[in-house]
Each structure stands twice: as C-alpha cells, then as structure tokens.
VMD Tcl script that draws the C-alpha trace (Angstrom):
set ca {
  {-171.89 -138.56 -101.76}
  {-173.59 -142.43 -101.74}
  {-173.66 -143.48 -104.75}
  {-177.10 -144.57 -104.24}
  {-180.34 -142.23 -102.92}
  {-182.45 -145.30 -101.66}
  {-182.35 -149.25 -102.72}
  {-182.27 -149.52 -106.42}
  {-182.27 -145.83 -106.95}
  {-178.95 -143.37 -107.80}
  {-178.73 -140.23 -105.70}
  {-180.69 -137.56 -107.99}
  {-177.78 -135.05 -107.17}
  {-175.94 -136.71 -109.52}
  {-177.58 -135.62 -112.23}
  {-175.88 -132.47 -113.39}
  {-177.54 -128.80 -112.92}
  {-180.32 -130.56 -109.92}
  {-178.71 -128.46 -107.52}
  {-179.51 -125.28 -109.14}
  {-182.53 -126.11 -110.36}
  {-183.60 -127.23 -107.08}
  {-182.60 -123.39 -105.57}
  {-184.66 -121.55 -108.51}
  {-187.57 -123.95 -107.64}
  {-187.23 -123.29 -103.92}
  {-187.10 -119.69 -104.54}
  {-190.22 -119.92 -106.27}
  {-191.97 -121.72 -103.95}
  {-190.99 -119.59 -101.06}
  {-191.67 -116.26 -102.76}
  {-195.09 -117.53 -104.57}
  {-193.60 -116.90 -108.20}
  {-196.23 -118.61 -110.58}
  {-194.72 -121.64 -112.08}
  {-195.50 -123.32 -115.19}
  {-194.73 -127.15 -116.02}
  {-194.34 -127.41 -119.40}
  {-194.78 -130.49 -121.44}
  {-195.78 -133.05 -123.95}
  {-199.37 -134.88 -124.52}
  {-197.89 -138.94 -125.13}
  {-198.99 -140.75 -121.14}
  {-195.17 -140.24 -120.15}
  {-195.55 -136.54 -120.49}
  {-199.01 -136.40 -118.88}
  {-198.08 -138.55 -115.73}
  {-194.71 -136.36 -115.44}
  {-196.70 -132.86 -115.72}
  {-199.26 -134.78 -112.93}
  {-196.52 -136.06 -110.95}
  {-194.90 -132.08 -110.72}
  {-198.40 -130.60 -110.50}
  {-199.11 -132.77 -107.68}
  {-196.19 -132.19 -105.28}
  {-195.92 -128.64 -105.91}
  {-199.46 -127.93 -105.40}
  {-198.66 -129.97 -102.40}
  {-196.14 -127.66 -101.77}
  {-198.85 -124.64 -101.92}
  {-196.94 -123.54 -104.80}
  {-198.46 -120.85 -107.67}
  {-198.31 -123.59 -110.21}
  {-200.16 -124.48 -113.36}
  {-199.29 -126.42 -116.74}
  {-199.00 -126.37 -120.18}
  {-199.47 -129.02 -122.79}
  {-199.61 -128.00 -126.68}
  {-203.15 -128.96 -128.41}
  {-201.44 -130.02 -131.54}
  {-199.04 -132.47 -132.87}
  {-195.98 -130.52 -133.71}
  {-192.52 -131.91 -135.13}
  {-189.83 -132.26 -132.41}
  {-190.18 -131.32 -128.55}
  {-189.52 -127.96 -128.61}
  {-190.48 -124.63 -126.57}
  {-192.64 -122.41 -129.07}
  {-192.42 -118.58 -129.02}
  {-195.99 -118.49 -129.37}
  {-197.12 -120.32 -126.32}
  {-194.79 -118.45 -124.51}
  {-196.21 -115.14 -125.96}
  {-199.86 -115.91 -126.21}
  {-200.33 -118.02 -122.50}
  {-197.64 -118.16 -120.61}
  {-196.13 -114.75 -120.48}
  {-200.18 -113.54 -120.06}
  {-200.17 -115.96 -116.61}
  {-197.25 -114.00 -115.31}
  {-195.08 -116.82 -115.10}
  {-191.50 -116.34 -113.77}
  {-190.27 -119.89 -114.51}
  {-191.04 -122.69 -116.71}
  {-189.82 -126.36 -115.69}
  {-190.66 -128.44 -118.77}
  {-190.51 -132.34 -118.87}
  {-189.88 -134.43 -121.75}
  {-188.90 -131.60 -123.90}
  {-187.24 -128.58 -124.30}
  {-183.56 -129.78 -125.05}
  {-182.95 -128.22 -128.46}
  {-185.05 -124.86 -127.81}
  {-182.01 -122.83 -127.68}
  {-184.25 -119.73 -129.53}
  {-187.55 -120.18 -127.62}
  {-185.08 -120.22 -124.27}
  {-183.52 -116.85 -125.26}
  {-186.58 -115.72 -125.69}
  {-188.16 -116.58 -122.26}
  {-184.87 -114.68 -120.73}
  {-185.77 -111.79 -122.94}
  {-188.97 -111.65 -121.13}
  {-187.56 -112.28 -117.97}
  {-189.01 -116.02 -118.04}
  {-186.68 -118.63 -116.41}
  {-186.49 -121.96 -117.98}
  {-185.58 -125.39 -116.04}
  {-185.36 -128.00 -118.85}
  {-185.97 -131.92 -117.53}
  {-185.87 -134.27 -120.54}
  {-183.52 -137.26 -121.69}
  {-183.31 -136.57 -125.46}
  {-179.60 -136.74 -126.65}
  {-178.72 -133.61 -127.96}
  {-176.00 -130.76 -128.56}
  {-176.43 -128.81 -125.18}
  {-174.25 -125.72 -126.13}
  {-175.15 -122.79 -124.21}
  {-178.20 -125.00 -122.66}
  {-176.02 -126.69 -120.62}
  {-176.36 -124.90 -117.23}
  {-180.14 -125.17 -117.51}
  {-180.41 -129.10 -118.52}
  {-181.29 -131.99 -116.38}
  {-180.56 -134.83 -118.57}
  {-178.92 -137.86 -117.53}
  {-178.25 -138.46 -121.73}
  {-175.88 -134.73 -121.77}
  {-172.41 -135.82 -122.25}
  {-171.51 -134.10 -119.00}
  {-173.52 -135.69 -116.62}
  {-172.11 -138.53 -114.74}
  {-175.71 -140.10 -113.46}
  {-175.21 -143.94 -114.39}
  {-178.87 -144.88 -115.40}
  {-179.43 -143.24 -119.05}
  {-183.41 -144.72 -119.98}
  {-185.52 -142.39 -117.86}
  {-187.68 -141.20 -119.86}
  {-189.59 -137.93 -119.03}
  {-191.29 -139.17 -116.08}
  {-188.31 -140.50 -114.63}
  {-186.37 -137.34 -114.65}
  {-189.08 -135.74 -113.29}
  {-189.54 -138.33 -110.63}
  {-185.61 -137.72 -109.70}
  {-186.28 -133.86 -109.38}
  {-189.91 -134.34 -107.45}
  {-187.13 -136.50 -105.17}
  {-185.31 -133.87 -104.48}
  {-187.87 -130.98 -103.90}
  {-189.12 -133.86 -101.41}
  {-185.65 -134.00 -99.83}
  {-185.42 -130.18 -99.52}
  {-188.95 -129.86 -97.41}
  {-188.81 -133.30 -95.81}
  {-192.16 -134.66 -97.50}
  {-192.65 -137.95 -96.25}
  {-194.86 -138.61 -99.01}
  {-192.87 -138.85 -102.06}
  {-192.91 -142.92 -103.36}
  {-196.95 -142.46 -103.26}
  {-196.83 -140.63 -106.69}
  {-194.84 -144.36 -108.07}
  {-197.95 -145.47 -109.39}
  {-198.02 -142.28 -112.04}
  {-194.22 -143.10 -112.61}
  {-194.86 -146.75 -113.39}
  {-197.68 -146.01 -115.91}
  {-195.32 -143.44 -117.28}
  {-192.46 -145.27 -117.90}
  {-194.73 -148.88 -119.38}
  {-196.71 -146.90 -121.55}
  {-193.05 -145.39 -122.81}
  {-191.85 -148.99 -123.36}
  {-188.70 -148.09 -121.70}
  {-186.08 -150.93 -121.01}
  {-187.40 -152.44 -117.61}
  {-184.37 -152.28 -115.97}
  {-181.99 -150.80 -113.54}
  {-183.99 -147.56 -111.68}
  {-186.94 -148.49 -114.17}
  {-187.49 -152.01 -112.60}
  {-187.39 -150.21 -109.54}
  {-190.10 -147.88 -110.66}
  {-192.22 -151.01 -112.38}
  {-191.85 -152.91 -109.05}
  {-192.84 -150.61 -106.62}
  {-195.36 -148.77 -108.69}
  {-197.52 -151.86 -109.19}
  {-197.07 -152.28 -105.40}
  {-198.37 -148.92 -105.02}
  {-201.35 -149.08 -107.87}
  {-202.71 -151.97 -105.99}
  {-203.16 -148.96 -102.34}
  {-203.53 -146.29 -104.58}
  {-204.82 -143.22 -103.17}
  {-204.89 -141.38 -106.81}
  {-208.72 -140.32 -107.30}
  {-207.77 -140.80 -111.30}
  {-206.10 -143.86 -110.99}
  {-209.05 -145.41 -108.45}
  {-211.61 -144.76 -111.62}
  {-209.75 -145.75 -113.90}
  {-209.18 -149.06 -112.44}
  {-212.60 -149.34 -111.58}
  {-213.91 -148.25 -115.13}
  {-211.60 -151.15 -117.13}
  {-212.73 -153.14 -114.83}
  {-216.12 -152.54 -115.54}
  {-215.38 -152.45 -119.68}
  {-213.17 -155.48 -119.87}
  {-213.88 -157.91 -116.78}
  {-210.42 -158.19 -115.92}
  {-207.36 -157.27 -113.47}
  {-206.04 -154.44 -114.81}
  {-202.61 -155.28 -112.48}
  {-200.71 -156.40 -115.73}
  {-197.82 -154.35 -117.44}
  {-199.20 -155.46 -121.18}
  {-202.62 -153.88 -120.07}
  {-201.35 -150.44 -118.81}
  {-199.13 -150.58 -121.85}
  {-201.80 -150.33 -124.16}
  {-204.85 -149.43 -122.83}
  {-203.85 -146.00 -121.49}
  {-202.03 -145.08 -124.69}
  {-205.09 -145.53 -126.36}
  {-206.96 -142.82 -124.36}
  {-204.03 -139.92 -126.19}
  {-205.13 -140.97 -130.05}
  {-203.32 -138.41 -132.40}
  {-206.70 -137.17 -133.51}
  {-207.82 -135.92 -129.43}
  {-204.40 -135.40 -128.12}
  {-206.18 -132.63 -125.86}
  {-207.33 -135.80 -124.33}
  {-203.80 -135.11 -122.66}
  {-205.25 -132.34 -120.81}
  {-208.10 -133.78 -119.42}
  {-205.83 -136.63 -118.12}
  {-203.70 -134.19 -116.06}
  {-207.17 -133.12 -114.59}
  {-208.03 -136.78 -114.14}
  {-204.51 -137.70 -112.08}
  {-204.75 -134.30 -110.11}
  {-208.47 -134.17 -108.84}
  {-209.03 -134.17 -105.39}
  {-212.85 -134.67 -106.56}
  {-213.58 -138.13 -106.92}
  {-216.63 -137.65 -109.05}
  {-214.97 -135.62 -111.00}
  {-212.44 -138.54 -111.73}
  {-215.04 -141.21 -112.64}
  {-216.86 -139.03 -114.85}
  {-213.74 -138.58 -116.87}
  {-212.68 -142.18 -116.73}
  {-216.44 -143.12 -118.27}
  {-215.86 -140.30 -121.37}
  {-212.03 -141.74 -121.63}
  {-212.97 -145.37 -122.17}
  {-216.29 -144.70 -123.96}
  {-214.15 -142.77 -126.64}
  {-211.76 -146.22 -126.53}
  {-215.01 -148.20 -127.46}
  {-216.22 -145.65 -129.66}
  {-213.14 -145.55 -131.87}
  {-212.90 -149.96 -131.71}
  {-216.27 -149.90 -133.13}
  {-215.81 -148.05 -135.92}
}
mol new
graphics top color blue
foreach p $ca { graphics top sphere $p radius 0.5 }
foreach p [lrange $ca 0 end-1] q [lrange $ca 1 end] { graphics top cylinder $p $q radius 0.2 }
display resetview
C-alpha cells in the first residue's frame, strides 16, 4: 500500500476499520437502506454532515441528517434521538462525524434496534468494545500518521474513499467545505491540514457551492472586503452558530446542500443580518 493517497495526503485505508465501514456504506447505497449522518452543530460538524450529505445524495443514496437542537455536555449518541427520530425514519445505519466515540450505551442500543452505527470522530478515548466500529486516526490502534483532523477531516478521508469505490471524479470540489471546516476548528495548519487550507482556498475562489457563492457575495456586501482570508472565515462563520441559535446549524446544512440558489441567498441575508443584529446590541 503507498504510503500516500495523492500529494500531501495519506492513503485513507490506513485509517483503521475504513474498509469495513466503506462495505456497510456500499451496502447501503446499493440496497437503498436510509442512512442517517449524525452530528454536531460547531461549523466543523456542519461542513462534515454537508460534505457526507452531499456525496451521498450524489450517490442517489436514502440519506438524511441529524444535528441535536441543544447544547448538551460531551459528543455523545442519545437514546432519545435515536428513539424519538431516527428509529421513526427507518434508518438502518447511522455514520456520525465529530462524535460518537464514548457512546458505548447509546451504540448497544442502536444494535438492539437493529440500527448500525459507523462512528467518524478524532476524540481520544477508551475504544473498548467500540473498536471495530471507530474511524479515528487518535485510537491507539490505528497506524494513520496525521492525528489533527478534526471532524471534517475524517469525514473528508471516508467521502475519499466512497469516491474511490464508485470512481467519482468529483471528489476535491467539496475542499472548500473542508477548508472552512478545519479554520473555523483552529486546527494546527499543517501536514494533510495545509493541504486542505491550500487547496480549499484554491477551490473557494471556483466554487460551485450555491451556499458558499452567497455567502461570499453577502460579506461582501456587509463588510466591503475579500472574504479570501483564513482570519475572516475563522471568525465570521463561527459567529453565524452562537450558543443561543445553535439550530442555526441546521439551516447551514440546508445552506451548503441547496441546489436552489435563491434559496441560498435568502439564508445567507437572515445569517448575517442575525451577525449584525447581535453586534448591535
């Protein structure tokens, strides 16, 4: 196996479990299982749960998302979202990003309920009886060299894959949503995350992202200024996610997954009018 998948970038087989995940994920696909992507409302969640959405609807994949509409200690599964929304969709297998590492219960109980779980994050943790379902470059058994993805990352690493498996030609297109991911993370920008930086601004600048067109075009229109600057995605886009509207995170999936480009400016306008709202009072 090459050590590396393309310049700059480790082979995403290397991360331990991809393999199998990539067969349960292919089985779904094939045999139209619905599919839930399961994750966390901070901008590296969101762009990861858009980044998944995007290819697998690309994919024609049954596929939809979850994001929990409060703040909650820890990134775990809950019982209750599994029960209440999740089980009612008729899913048959959750991929969650950014979270999910320590939910040894909430797992058990998806299995119960004949619910399988793919867990993508890069919290350090105790993997135990996890470990056969865990992508995580941070478990102590995985050999992948690069250790500060962050949830975007791994999920950019597994979206690689899936790419691989069909032959999509497409796949560094979706680099803009992994750059924004991994700035607004304040990851080191280093090793494969210089790669993502690097190439991701390259592809912001062409991007063919309805979300990330009006977005651009509405800071541009707010602050008379390039928005083509890592400090500015840093901490502008946070700011849309305050603690106080964290569905905001839900509306952003919509945003970075519309096909309808009206649709994407008239969210951008609410997104930075509620910036300006909250900096005037």
């Amino acid at each position: 196996m090459e050590e590396f998948f393309k310049v700059n970038q480790y082979n995403p087989l290397l991360l331990r479990n991809m393999k199998n995940a990539l067969n349960r994920i292919v089985k779904a696909i094939n045999e139209r299982e619905k599919i839930v992507i399961y994750g966390y409302y901070d901008f590296d969640g969101v762009t990861a749960v858009s980044l998944l959405m995007l290819v697998l609807k690309y994919l024609n994949a049954d596929v939809e998302y979850f994001i929990p509409s409060e703040v909650r200690d820890g990134r775990n599964l809950c019982k209750n979202d599994i029960s209440s929304y999740i089980k009612y969709l008729g899913a048959s297998l959750i991929i969650t990003v950014g979270c999910g590492t320590s939910s040894l219960e909430d797992i058990e109980f998806c299995r119960k309920n004949n619910i399988d779980v793919i867990v993508t994050d890069y919290h350090k943790c105790d993997f135990n009886s996890l470990e056969e379902i865990v992508i995580n470059p941070n478990s102590s058994r995985c050999i992948y060299p690069f250790k500060d993805l962050g949830s975007v990352g791994v999920a950019y690493k597994l979206a690689e894959t899936i790419s691989s498996y069909y032959k999509m030609t497409c796949i560094q297109k979706y680099l803009d949503l992994v750059m924004i991911g991994t700035v607004t993370k304040k990851l080191p920008i280093s090793g494969e995350n210089l790669f993502f930086v690097e190439e991701g601004l390259k592809q912001l600048r062409h991007t063919n992202n309805y979300g990330i067109k009006a977005l651009l075009e509405e800071h541009n229109t707010h602050y008379k200024e390039e928005f083509f600057n890592l400090e500015t995605i840093a901490n502008v886009f946070p700011e849309m996610i305050p603690k106080e509207r964290i569905n905001n995170s839900r509306i952003i999936v919509e945003l970075l997954t519309t096909s309808d480009s009206y649709r994407a400016a008239q969210i951008s306008k609410y997104l930075y009018s509620e910036i300006k709202r909250r900096a005037e009072q």
